[in-house]
C-alpha positions as CSV (number, residue, x, y, z in Angstrom):
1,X,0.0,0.0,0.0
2,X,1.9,3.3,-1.0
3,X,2.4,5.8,1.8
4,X,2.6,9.5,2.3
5,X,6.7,10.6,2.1
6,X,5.7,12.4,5.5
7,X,4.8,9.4,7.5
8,X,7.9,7.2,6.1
9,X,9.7,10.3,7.9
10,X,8.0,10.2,10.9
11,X,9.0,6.4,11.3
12,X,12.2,6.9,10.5
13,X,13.0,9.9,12.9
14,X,11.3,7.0,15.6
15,X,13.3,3.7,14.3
16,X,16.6,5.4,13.7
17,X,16.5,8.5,15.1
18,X,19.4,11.2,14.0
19,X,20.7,8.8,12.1
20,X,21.3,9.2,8.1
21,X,19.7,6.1,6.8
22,X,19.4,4.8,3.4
23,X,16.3,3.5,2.0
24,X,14.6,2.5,-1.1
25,X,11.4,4.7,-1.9
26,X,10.0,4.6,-5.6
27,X,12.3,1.7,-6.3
28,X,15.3,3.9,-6.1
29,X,17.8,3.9,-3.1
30,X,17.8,7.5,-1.0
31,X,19.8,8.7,1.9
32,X,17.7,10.2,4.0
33,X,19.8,12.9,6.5
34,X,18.3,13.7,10.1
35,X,21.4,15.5,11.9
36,X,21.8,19.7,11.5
37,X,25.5,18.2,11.0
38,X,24.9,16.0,7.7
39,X,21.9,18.4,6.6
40,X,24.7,21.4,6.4
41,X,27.3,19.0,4.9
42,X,24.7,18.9,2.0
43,X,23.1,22.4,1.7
44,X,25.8,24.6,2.8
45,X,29.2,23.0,3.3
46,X,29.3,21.1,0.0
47,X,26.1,22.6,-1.7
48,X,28.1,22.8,-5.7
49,X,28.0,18.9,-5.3
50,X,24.1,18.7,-5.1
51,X,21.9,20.4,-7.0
52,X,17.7,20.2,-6.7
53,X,15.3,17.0,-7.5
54,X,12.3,18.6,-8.3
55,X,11.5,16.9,-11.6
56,X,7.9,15.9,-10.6
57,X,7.3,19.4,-9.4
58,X,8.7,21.0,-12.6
59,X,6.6,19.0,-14.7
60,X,3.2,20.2,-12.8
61,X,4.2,23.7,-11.8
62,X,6.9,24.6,-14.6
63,X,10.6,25.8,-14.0
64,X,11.6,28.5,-11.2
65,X,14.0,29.5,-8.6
66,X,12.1,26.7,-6.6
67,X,13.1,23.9,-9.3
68,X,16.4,24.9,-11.4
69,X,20.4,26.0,-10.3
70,X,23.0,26.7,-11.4
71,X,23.2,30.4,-13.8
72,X,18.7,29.6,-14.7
73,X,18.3,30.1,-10.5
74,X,20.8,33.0,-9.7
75,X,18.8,34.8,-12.8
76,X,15.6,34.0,-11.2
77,X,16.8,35.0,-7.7
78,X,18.4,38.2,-8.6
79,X,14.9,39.6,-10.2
80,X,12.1,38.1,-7.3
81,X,14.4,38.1,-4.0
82,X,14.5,41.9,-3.6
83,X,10.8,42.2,-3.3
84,X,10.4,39.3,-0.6
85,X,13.3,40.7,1.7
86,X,12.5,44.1,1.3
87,X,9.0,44.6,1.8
88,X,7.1,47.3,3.5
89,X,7.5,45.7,7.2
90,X,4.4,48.0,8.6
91,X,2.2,47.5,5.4
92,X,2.5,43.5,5.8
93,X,1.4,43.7,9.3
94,X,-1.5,45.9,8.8
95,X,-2.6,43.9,5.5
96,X,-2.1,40.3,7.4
97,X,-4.1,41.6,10.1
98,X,-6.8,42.8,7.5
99,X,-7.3,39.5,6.5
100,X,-7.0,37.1,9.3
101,X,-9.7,39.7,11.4
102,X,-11.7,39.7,8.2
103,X,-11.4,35.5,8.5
104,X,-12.1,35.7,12.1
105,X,-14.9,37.7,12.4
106,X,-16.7,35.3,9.5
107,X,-15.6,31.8,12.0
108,X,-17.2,34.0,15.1
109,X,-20.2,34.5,13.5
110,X,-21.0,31.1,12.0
111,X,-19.4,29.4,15.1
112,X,-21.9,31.1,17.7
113,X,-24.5,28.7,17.5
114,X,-21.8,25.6,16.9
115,X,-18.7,24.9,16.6
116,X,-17.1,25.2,13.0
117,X,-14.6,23.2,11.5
118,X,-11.6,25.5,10.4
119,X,-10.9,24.9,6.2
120,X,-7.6,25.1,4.8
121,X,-9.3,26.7,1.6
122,X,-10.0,29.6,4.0
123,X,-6.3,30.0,5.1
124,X,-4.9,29.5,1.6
125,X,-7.0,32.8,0.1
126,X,-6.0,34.8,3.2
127,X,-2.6,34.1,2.8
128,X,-2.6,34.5,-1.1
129,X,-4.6,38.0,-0.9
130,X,-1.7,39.2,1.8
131,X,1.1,37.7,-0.7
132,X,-1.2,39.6,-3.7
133,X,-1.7,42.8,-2.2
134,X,2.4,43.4,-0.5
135,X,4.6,41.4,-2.4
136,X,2.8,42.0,-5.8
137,X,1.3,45.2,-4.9
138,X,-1.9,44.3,-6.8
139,X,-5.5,43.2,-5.1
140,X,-5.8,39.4,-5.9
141,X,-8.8,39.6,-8.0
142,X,-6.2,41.2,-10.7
143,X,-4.7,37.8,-11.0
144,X,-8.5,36.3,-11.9
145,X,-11.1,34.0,-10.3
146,X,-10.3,30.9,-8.9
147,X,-6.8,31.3,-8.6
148,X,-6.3,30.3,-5.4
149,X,-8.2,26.7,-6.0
150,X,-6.4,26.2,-9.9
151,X,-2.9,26.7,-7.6
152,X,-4.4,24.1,-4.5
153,X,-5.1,21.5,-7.4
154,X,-1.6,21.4,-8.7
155,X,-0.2,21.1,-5.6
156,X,-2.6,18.1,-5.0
157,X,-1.4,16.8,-8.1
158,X,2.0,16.9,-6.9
159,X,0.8,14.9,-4.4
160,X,-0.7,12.4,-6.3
161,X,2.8,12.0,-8.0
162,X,4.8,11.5,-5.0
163,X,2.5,9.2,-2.6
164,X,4.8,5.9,-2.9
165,X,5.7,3.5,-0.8
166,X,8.5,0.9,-0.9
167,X,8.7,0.3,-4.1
168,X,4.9,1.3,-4.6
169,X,3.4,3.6,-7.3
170,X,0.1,5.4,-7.1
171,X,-2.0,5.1,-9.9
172,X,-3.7,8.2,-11.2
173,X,-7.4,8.8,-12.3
174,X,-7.2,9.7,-16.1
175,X,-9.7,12.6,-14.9
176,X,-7.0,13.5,-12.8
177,X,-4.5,13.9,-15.9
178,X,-7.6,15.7,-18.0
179,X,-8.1,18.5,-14.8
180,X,-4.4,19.0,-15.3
181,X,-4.3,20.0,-18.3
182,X,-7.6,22.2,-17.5
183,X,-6.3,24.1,-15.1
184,X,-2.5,24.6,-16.8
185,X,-4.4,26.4,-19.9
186,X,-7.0,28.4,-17.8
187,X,-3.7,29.5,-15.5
188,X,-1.4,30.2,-19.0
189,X,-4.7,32.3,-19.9
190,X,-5.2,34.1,-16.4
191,X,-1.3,34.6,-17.2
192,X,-1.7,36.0,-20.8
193,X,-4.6,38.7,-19.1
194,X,-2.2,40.0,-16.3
195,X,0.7,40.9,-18.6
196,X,-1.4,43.1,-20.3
197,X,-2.0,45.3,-17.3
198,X,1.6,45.2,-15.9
199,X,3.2,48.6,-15.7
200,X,6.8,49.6,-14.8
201,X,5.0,50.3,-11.7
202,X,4.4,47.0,-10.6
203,X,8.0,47.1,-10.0
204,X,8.5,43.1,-9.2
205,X,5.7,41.5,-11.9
206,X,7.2,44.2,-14.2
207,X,10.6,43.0,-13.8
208,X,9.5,39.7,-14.0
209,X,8.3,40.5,-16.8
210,X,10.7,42.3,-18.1
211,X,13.5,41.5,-16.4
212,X,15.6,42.9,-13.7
213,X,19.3,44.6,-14.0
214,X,20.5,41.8,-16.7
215,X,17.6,43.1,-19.1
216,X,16.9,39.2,-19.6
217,X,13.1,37.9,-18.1
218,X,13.6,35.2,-15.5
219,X,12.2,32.4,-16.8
220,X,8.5,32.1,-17.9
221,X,7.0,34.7,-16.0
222,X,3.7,32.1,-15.3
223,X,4.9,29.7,-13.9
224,X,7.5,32.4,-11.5
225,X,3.9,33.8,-10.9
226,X,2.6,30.3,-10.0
227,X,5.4,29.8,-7.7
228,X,4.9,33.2,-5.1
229,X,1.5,31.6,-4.7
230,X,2.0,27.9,-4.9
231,X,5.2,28.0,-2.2
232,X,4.4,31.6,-0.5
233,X,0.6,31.3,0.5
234,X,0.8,27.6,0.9
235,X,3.4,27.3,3.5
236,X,1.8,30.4,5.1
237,X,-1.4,28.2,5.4
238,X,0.1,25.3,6.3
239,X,2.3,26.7,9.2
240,X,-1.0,28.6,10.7
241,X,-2.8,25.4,10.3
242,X,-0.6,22.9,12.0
243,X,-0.7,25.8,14.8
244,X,-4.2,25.3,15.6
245,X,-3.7,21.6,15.6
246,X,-1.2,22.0,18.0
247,X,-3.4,24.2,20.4
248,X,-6.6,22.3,19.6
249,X,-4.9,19.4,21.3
250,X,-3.4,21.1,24.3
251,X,-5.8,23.2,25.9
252,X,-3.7,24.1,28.6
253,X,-1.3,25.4,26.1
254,X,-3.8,27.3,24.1
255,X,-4.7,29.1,27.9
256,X,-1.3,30.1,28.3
257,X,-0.8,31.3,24.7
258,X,-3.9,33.4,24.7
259,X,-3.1,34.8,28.1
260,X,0.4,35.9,27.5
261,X,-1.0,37.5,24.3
262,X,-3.3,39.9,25.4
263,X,-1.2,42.4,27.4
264,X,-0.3,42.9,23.3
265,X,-4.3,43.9,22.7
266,X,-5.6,47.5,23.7
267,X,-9.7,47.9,23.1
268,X,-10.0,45.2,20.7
269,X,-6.9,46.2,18.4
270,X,-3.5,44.2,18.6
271,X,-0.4,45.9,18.7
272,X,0.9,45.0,15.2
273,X,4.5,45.8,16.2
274,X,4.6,43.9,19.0
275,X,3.5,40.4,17.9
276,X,6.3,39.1,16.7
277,X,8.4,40.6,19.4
278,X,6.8,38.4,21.8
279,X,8.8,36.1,22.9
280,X,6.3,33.4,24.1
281,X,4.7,33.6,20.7
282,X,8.1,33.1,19.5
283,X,9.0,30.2,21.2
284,X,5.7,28.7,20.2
285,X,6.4,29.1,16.2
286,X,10.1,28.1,17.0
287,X,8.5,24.6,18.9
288,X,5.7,24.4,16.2
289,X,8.5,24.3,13.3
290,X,10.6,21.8,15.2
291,X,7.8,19.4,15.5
292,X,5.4,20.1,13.1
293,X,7.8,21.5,9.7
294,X,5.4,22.4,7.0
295,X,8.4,22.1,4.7
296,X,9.2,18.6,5.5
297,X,12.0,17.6,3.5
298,X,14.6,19.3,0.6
299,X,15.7,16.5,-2.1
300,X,19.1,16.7,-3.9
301,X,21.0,14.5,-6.2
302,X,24.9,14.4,-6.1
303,X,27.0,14.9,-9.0
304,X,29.9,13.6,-7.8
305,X,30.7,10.9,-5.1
306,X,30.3,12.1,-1.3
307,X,30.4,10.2,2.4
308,X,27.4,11.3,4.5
309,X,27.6,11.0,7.9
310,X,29.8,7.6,6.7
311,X,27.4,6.7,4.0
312,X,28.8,6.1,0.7
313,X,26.6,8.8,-1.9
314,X,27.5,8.3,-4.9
315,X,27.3,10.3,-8.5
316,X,23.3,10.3,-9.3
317,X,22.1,8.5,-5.9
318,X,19.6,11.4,-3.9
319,X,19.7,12.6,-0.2
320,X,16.7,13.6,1.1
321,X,17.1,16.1,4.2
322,X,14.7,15.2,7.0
323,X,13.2,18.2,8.8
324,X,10.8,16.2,10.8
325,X,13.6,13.9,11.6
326,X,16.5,16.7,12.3
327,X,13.5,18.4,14.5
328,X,13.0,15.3,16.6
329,X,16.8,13.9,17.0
330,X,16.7,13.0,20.8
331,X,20.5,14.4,20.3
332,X,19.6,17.9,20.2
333,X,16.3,18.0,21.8
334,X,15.5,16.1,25.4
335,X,12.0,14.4,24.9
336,X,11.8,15.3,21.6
337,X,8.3,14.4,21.0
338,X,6.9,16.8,23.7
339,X,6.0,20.0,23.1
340,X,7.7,22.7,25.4
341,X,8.1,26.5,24.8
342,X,10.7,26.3,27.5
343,X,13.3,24.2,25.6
344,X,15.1,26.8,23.3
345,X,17.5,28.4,24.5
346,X,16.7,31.6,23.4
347,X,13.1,33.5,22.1
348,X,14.2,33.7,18.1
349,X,12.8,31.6,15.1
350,X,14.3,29.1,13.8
351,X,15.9,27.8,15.7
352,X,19.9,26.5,15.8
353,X,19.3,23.4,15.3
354,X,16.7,23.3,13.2
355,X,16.2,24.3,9.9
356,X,12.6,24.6,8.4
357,X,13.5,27.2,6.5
358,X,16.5,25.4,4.6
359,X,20.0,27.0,5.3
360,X,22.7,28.7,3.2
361,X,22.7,29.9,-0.2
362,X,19.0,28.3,-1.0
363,X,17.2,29.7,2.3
364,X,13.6,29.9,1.7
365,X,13.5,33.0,0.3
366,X,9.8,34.2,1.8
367,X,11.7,33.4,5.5
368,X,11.5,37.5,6.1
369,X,7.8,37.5,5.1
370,X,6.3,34.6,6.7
371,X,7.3,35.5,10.5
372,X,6.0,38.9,10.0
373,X,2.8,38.2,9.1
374,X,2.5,34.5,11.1
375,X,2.6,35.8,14.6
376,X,-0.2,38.6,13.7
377,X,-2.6,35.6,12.7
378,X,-1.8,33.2,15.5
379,X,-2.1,36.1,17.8
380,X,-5.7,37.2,16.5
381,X,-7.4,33.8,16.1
382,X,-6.5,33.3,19.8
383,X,-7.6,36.2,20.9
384,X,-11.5,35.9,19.5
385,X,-11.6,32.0,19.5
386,X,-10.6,28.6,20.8
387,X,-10.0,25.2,19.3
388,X,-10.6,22.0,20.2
389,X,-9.8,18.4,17.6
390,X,-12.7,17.3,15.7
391,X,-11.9,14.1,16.9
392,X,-9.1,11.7,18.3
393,X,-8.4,10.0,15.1
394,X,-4.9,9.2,14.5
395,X,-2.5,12.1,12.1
396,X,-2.5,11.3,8.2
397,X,-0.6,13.5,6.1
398,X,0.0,14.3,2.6
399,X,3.1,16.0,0.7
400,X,2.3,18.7,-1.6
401,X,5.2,20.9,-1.4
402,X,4.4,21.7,2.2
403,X,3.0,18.9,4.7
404,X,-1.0,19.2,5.1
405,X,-3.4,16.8,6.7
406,X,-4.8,14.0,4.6
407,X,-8.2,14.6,5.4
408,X,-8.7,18.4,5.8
409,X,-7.5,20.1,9.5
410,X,-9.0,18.1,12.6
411,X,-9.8,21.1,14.0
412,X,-13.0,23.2,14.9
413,X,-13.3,26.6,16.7
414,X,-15.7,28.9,18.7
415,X,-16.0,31.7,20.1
416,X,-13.8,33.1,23.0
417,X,-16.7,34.3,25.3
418,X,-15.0,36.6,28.1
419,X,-16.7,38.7,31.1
């Protein structure tokens, strides 16, 4: 029976924990790398010997910075990374918290009766109309109807390509296939609409467009379009989503959060500024990531012959870093499977140890972007509501890209009521 890539980590980091194992997945042989030692070996250390394996996501989402190296990435970096690092830092916060109280006050009102289950649909169009309206400086309905859902599907149908097993393939529906091919045209269309309205003031879609300093575009400027939405709003989504599943099984924890938050709230209105200077709302994202990484793992492929952690890598063979199993190596973390906000050392995110965000010359670029605008949502949806599981059923996961839940968040909310 094929399994989710996720869950094949999650044994691992419990049978052979911190260890860099090799295993067979897909009928090829992969060393999978769960130390921060071997993990900067690979990414920083000796990152000209491995370059990216992203072939099934290139084929669904198209090339980009996420996908290619060599000259095609430090092109494609030079032209999108100045817009994701040096963003408007007060206009973020006050768009993020836009949103997410827009989001909020919708769950209040159709929680009051009942509980409501919380939708990861929901998450994904508030974090894609924040990534819209400060990173391409454009409301989202400019980018056309149903993008958020045409984006969701291909990363589903990643998904579909990369559930395996030992040895195992999944077999896709043919309607599957068809929808692909749907929603690639209607996106190449939605694509073909936008460039007509970019202007040299859209300064980052125009030098997508464009291109930057070099005068040459980066690449095809859909599919680098696909890819601020596909890994920018996603992992946004998926981070505040594994949060709630985090408090929704720890009430005690979801107490404490809430009550060292609202010393940041003033008549109803959070201190923006101070969010994500808190530092038990800190800790919190810093625990959440170690656990709970929405970017699971990084694949590479070695071009020349390597020893990893005493493991023979040879010329072609992958490595596949392991952030759920660097997160929980019993080496670097006492109990590793408990949650605590009082195990780091100090208040920042990430971590030392830890890496969610990758490391070195291939850092997640949207790093900058994400923990402004994650601590404003975490620190509203506390503040007007609590969670609780929608049931005790064991964790299933998928891999699209980021981790997600198999069968949609196991979480409902309601209403904070206060006296």
């Amino acid at each position: 029976m094929p399994q989710d890539v996720c869950e094949v980590l999650f044994r691992l980091a419990k049978e052979a924990p911190g260890q860099t194992v090799t295993i067979t997945l897909g009928g090829r042989p992969i060393h999978v790398v769960q130390s921060m030692d071997a993990a900067r070996h690979v990414v920083v250390a000796n990152i000209a010997n491995y370059q990216k394996l992203m072939h099934l996501t290139r084929q669904v989402l198209g090339p980009s910075r996420l996908t290619e190296d060599g000259d095609e990435w430090r092109v494609m970096y030079r032209t999108t990374q100045p817009a994701l690092s040096n963003f408007n830092v007060q206009m973020v916060r006050e768009v993020a918290y836009k949103w997410i109280s827009s989001l909020t006050d919708d769950l209040k009102q159709r929680s009051a009766a009942a509980p409501v289950p919380i939708e990861l649909s929901a998450l994904n169009q508030m974090a894609a109309e924040v990534m819209s309206e400060t990173i391409l400086q454009r409301p989202l309905s400019d980018i056309g109807p149903g993008c958020v859902e045409d984006v969701s599907f291909l990363l589903h149908y990643i998904h579909l390509l990369t559930s395996f097993g030992e040895g195992a393939t999944t077999a896709i529906d043919k309607q599957e296939t068809l929808n692909l091919s749907k929603v690639r045209r209607r996106w190449l269309q939605r694509m073909k609409d936008l460039k007509a309205t970019v202007a040299p003031r859209d300064v980052l879609l125009h030098r997508m467009l464009e291109g930057g300093r070099s005068g040459a575009p980066a690449g095809d400027f859909g599919h680098a379009v696909l890819l601020l939405f596909a890994a920018g709003s996603d992992t946004t989504a998926g981070t505040v989503a594994w949060a709630l599943y985090v408090l929704a099984g720890n009430a005690k924890l979801q107490n404490h959060l809430r009550a060292a938050l609202e010393p940041l709230w003033d008549d109803d209105e959070l201190d923006l500024g101070q969010a994500n200077a808190n530092e038990t709302l800190m800790r919190f994202l810093a625990e959440l990531l170690r656990l709970y990484p929405t970017v699971p793992l990084m694949t590479k492929i070695a071009q020349a012959d390597d020893v990893v952690e005493g493991h023979i890598v040879k010329a072609g063979e992958a490595v596949m870093i392991s952030n759920i199993g660097i997160g929980r190596n019993p080496a670097k973390f006492d109990q590793p499977e408990e949650f605590r906000l009082d195990r780091m050392d100090r208040a920042g995110c990430p971590q030392d140890d830890t890496m969610p965000f990758s490391a070195g010359p291939r850092q997640c670029g949207g790093m900058k972007l994400a923990l402004q605008e994650i601590p404003i949502y975490i620190a509203v949806l506390l503040h007007h509501l609590k969670f609780a599981l929608k049931s005790n059923e064991s964790l299933e996961t998928c891999w699209q890209l980021t981790m997600h839940f198999a069968n949609g968040i196991p979480v409902q909310a309601s209403p904070v009521v206060r006296a």
